[in-house]
LOMAR-813787 format. One record per residue (C-alpha): residue number from 1; residue in one letter; x negated, y negated, z. Coordinates in nm, 2 decimals. Each point is the difference from the previous one (the first is absolute). Layout:
BEGIN
NUM  A  X  Y  Z
...
% end
This chain:
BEGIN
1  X  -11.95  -8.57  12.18
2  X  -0.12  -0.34  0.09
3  X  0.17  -0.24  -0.30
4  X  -0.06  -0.37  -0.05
5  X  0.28  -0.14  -0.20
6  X  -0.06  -0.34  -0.15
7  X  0.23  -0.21  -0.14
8  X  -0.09  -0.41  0.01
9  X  0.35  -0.18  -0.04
10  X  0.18  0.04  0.30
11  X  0.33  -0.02  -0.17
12  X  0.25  0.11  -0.28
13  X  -0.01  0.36  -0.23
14  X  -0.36  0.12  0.07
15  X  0.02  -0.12  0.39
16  X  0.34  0.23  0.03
17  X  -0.19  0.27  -0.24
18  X  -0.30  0.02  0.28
19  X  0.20  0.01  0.30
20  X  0.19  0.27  -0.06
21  X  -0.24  0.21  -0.15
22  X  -0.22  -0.13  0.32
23  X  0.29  0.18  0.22
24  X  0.05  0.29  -0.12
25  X  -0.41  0.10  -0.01
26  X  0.00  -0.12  0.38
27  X  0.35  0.24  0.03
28  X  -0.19  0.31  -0.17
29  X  -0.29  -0.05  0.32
30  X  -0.26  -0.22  -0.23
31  X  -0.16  -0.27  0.17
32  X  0.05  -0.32  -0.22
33  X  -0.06  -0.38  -0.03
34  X  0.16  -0.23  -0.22
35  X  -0.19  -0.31  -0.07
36  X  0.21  -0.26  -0.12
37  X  0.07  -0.36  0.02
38  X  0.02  -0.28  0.30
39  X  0.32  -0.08  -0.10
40  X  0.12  0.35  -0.01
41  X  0.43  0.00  -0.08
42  X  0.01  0.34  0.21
43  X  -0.16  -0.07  0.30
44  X  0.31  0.02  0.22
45  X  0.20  0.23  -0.20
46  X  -0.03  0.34  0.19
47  X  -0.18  0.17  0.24
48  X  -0.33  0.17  -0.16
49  X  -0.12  0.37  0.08
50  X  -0.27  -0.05  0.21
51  X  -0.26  0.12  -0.20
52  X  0.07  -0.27  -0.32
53  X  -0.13  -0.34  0.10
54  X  0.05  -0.32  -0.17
55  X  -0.30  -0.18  -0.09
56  X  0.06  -0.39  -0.12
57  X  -0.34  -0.07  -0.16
58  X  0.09  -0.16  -0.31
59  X  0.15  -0.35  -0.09
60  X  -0.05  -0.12  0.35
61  X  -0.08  -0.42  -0.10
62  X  0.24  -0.03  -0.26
63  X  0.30  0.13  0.12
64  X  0.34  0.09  -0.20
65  X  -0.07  0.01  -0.35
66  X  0.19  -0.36  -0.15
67  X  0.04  0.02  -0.35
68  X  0.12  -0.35  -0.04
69  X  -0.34  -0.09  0.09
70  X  -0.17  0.10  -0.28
71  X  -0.26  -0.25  -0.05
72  X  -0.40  0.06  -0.11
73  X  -0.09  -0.05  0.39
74  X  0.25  0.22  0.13
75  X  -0.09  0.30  -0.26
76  X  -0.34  -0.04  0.01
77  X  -0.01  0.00  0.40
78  X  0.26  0.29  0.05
79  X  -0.29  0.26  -0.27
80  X  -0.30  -0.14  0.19
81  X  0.22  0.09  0.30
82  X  0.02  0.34  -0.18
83  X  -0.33  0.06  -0.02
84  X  -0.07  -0.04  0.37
85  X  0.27  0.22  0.11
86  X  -0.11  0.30  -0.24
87  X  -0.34  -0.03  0.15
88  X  0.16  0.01  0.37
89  X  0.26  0.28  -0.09
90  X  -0.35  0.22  -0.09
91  X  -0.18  -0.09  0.28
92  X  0.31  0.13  0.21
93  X  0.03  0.32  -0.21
94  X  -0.41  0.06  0.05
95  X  0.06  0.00  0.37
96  X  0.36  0.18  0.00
97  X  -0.15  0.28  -0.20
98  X  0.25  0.13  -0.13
99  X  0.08  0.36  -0.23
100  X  0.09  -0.16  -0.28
101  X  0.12  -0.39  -0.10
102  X  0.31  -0.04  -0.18
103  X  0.06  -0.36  -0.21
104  X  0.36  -0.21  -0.10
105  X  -0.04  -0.27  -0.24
106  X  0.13  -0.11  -0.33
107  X  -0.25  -0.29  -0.05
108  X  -0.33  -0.02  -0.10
109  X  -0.20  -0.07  0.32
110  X  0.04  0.35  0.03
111  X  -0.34  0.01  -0.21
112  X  -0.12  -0.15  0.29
113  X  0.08  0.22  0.27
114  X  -0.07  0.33  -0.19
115  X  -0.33  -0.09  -0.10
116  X  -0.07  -0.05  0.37
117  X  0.20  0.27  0.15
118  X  -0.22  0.27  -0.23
119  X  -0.30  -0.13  0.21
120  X  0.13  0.18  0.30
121  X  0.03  0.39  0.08
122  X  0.39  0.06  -0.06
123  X  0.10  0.08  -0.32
124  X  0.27  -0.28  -0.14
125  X  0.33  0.08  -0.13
126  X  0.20  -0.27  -0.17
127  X  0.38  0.02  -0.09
128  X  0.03  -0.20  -0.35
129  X  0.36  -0.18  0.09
130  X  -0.11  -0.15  -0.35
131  X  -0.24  0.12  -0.26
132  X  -0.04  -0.32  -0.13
133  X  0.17  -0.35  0.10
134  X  0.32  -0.04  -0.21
135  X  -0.06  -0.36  -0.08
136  X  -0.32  -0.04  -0.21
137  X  -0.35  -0.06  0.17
138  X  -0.40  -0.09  -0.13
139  X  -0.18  0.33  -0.03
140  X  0.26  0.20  0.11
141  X  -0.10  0.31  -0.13
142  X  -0.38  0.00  0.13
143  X  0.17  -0.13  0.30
144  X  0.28  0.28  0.11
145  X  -0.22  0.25  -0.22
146  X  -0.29  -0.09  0.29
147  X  0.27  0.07  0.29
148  X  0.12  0.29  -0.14
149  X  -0.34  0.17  -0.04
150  X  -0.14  -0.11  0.31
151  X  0.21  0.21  0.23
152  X  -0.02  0.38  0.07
153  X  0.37  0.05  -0.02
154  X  0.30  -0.21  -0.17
155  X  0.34  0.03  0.08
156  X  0.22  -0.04  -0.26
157  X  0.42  -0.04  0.09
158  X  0.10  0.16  -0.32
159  X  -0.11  0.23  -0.29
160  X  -0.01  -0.31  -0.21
161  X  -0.23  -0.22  0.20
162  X  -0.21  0.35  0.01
163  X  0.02  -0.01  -0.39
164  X  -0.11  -0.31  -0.01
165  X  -0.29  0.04  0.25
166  X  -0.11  0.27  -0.22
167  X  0.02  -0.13  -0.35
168  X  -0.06  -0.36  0.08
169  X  -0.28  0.05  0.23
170  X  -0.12  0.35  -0.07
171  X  0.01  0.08  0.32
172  X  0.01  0.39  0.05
173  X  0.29  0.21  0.11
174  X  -0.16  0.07  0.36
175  X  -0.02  -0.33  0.08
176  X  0.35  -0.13  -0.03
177  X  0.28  0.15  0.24
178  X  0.32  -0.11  -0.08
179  X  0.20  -0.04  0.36
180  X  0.39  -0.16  -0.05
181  X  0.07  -0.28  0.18
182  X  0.20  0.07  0.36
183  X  0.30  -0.11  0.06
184  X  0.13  -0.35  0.22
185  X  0.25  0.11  0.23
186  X  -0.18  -0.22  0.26
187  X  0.13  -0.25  -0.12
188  X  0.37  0.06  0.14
189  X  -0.16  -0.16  0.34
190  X  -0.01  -0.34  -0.18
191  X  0.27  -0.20  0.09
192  X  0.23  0.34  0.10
193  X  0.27  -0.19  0.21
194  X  0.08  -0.23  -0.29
195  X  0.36  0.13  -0.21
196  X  0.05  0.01  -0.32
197  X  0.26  -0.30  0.01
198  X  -0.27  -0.22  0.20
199  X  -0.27  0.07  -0.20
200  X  0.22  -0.08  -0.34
201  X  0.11  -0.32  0.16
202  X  -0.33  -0.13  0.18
203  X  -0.14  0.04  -0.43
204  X  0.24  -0.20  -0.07
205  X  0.19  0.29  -0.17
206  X  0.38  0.05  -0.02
207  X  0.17  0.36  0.16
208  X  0.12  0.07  -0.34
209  X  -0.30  -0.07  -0.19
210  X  -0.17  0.26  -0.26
211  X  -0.34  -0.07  0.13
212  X  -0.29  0.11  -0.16
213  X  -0.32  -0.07  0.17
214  X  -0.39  -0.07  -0.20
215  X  -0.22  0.01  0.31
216  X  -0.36  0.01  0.01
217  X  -0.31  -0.17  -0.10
218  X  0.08  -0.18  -0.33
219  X  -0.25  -0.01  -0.26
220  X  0.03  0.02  -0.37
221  X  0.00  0.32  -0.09
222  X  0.30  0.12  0.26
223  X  0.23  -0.18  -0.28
224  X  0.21  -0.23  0.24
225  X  0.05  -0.23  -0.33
226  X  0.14  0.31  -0.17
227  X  0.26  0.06  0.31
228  X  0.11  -0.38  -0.03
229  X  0.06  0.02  -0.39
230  X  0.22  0.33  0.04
231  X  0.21  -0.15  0.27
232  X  0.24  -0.23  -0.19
233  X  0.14  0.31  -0.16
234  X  0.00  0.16  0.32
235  X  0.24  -0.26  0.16
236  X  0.19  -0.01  -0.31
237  X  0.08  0.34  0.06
238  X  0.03  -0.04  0.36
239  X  0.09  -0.27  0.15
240  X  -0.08  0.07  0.33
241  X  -0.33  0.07  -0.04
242  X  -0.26  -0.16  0.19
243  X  -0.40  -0.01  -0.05
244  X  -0.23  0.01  0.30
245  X  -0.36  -0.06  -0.03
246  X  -0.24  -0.05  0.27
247  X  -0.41  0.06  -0.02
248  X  -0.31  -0.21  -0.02
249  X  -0.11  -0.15  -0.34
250  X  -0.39  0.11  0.02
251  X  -0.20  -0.10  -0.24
252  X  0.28  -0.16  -0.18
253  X  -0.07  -0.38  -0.08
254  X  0.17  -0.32  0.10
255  X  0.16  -0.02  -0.33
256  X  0.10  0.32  -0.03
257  X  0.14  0.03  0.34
258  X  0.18  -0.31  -0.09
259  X  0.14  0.14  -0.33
260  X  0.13  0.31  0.25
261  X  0.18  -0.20  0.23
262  X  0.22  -0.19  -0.24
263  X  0.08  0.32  -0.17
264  X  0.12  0.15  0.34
265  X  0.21  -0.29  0.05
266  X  0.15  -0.02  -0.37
267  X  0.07  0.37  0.04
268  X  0.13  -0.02  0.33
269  X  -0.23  0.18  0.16
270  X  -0.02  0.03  0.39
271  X  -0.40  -0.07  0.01
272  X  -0.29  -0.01  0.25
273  X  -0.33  -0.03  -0.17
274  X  -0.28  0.03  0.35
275  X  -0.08  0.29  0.16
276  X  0.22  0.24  0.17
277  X  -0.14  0.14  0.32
278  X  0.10  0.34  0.13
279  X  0.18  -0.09  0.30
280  X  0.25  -0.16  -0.30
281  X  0.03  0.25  -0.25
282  X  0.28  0.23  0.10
283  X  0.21  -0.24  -0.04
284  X  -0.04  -0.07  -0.39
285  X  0.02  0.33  -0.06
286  X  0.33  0.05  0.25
287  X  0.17  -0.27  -0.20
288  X  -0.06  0.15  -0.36
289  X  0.20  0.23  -0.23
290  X  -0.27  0.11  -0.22
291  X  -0.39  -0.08  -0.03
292  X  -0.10  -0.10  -0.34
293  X  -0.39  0.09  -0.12
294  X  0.03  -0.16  -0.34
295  X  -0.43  0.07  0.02
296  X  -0.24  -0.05  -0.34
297  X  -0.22  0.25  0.14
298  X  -0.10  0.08  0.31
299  X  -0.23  0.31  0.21
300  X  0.25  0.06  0.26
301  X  0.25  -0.19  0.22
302  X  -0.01  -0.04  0.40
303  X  0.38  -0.21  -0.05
304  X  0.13  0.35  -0.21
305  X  -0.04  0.18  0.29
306  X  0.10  -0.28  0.26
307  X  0.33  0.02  -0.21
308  X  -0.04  0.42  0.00
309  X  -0.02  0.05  0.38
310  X  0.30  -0.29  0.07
311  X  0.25  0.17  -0.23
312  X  0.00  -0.33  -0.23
313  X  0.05  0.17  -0.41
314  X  -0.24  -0.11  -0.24
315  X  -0.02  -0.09  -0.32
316  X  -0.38  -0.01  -0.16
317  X  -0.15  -0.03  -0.31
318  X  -0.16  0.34  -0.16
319  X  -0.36  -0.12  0.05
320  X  -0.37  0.09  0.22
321  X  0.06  0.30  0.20
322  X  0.39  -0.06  0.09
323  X  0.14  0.25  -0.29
324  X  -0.19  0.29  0.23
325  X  0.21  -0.02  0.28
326  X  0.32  -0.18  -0.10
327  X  0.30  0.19  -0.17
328  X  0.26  -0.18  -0.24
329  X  0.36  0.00  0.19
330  X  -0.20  0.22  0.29
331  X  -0.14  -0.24  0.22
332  X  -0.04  -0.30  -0.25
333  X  0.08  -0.17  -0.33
334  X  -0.24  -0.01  -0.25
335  X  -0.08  -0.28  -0.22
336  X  -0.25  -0.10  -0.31
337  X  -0.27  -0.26  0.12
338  X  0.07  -0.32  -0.17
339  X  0.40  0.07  -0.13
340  X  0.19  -0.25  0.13
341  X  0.31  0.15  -0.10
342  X  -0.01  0.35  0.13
343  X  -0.09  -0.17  0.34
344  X  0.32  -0.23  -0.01
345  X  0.22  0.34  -0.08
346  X  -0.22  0.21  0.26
347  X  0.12  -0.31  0.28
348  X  0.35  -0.02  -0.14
349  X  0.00  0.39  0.01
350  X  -0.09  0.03  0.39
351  X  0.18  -0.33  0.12
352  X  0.31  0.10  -0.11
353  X  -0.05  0.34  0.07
354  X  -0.01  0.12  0.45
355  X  0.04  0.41  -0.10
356  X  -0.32  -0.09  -0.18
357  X  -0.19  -0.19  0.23
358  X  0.10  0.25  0.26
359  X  -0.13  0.29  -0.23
360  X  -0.34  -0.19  -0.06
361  X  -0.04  -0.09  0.43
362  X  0.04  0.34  0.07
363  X  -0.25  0.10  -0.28
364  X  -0.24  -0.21  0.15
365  X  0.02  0.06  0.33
366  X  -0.10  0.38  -0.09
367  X  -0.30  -0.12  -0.25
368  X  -0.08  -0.21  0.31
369  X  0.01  0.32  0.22
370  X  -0.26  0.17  -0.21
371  X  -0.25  -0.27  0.04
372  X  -0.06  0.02  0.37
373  X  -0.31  -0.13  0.15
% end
């Protein structure tokens, strides 16, 4: 088959997402093209089967998305910039002609680019990463009901995002495929010469440390406030326990990133609120004991299965679709969303506890296994 594969950020979850489903089409003898941004964080990474090429089309005037510039200009220049590029990435898909289109994106211009992409000959299948945004938007059920329904196929990454599709939207059972996310083992390449010890220490982290690491993007609804107001009794239960959080504060406002920082500090927190680009993530997750996942809701989570395929045990919130695949004491602990205590024992329990964390790596590593690309 001949598969366009777009995905406009260049960068982070969906960018890693793309690329190695991009792979392994172009390893099972499809012919593909991933459109993606100027600024593409993978450009370099590996050498590409030669029949997937990269195709930077999108983003190419503004550059690396800055969210500390987040004034009126800025916003408003970076959607008309938007605009322009989902006319250019159809116009490239009209003359690639491809068998069949296949959309990333977890914001709303995605109206945008559906709506223009069903012009074209190809039908259009678009994974729902989200089925609607998790913080609150204007219209945002005419909105994500319009993407849903545009499209002749949606892939869902978990029976309940398929539920949802279905009740929500009332879109019918033969147009929602639910197709688990795949695993991250590529990310092993990232920073692979750096130890253990070296990583600990260039984080500012002690060799004897308990670390437990929140990485990601931080918005509200991942519950990085909750995590900060559990881990008094965490240290006070052991004292050698050390937070680590590193991810970029999108969407979150100057205030409110404000508030976060001085509560890192007062708790102790090793922090780095920007973004965290591949070539540098291996070595957060090298350093940590445990992930922590302390979500309010959530679809599914890219960073779950970063921490899956690097053998780093988890502890996550029973919420979205990570109940399907997770297993109390098997390859994770489980926690209620919003109960601060039962995440303070849950960290006690697996910092003080390596037979555990052991047990819970090696549980990954075999969920891991079963979501191969």
């Amino acid at each position: 088959m001949r598969i366009l594969e777009v995905e406009v950020y260049g960068r982070g979850g969906l960018a890693h997402y793309v690329n190695n489903l991009s792979q392994a089409l172009a390893l099972r003898g499809n012919r593909v093209w991933l459109v993606t941004a100027a600024d593409y964080e993978l450009a370099e990474r590996t050498t590409l089967p030669s029949n997937l090429e990269i195709v930077k089309r999108t983003g190419r005037h503004s550059g690396k998305s800055d969210h500390a510039n987040t004034g009126i200009l800025h916003r408003t220049g970076r959607r008309i910039e938007a605009l322009f590029d989902a006319f250019a990435v159809t116009r490239l898909a009209r003359r690639l002609d491809p068998d069949v289109i296949h959309f990333h994106s977890t914001n709303s211009i995605a109206f945008v680019y559906l709506s223009l992409f069903r012009r074209l000959r190809a039908p259009v299948v678009y994974t729902a990463h989200v089925v609607t945004p998790h913080e609150p938007m204007r219209m945002e059920k005419a909105i994500w009901g319009s993407i849903h329904r545009s499209v002749d196929l949606v892939v869902a990454h978990s029976r309940f995002d398929r539920a949802r599709l279905q009740e929500e939207f009332g879109l019918p059972p033969s147009r929602v495929e639910v197709i688990p996310h795949g695993e991250y083992s590529f990310f092993e390449q990232s920073d692979s010469s750096v130890s253990r010890q070296d990583a600990r220490q260039s984080l500012g982290l002690g060799p004897s440390d308990e670390v437990a690491l929140f990485f990601g993007y931080i918005r509200e609804y991942k519950g990085l406030d909750l995590l900060f107001e559990a881990w008094p009794e965490v240290v006070a239960a052991r004292p050698n326990s050390r937070l680590l959080v590193a991810g970029d504060p999108v969407q979150l406002s100057q205030e409110r990133l404000a508030e976060l920082r001085a509560w890192a500090e007062r708790v102790g927190a090793a922090h780095r609120f920007a973004y965290i680009p591949f070539s540098d993530v291996g070595r957060y997750f090298r350093a940590a004991d445990t992930l922590v996942l302390p979500y309010r809701r959530i679809s599914q989570s890219g960073v779950l299965y970063l921490a899956l395929s690097l053998g780093v045990p988890v502890i996550a919130t029973r919420v979205g679709g990570l109940p399907e695949m997770l297993q109390e004491g098997v390859n994770a602990l489980l926690v209620p969303p919003d109960d601060v205590p039962e995440l303070a024992q849950a960290l006690i329990r697996i910092l003080g506890d390596p037979a555990l964390r052991s047990r819970l790596a090696d549980g990954g590593h075999r969920l891991a296994d079963e979501h191969s690309w």
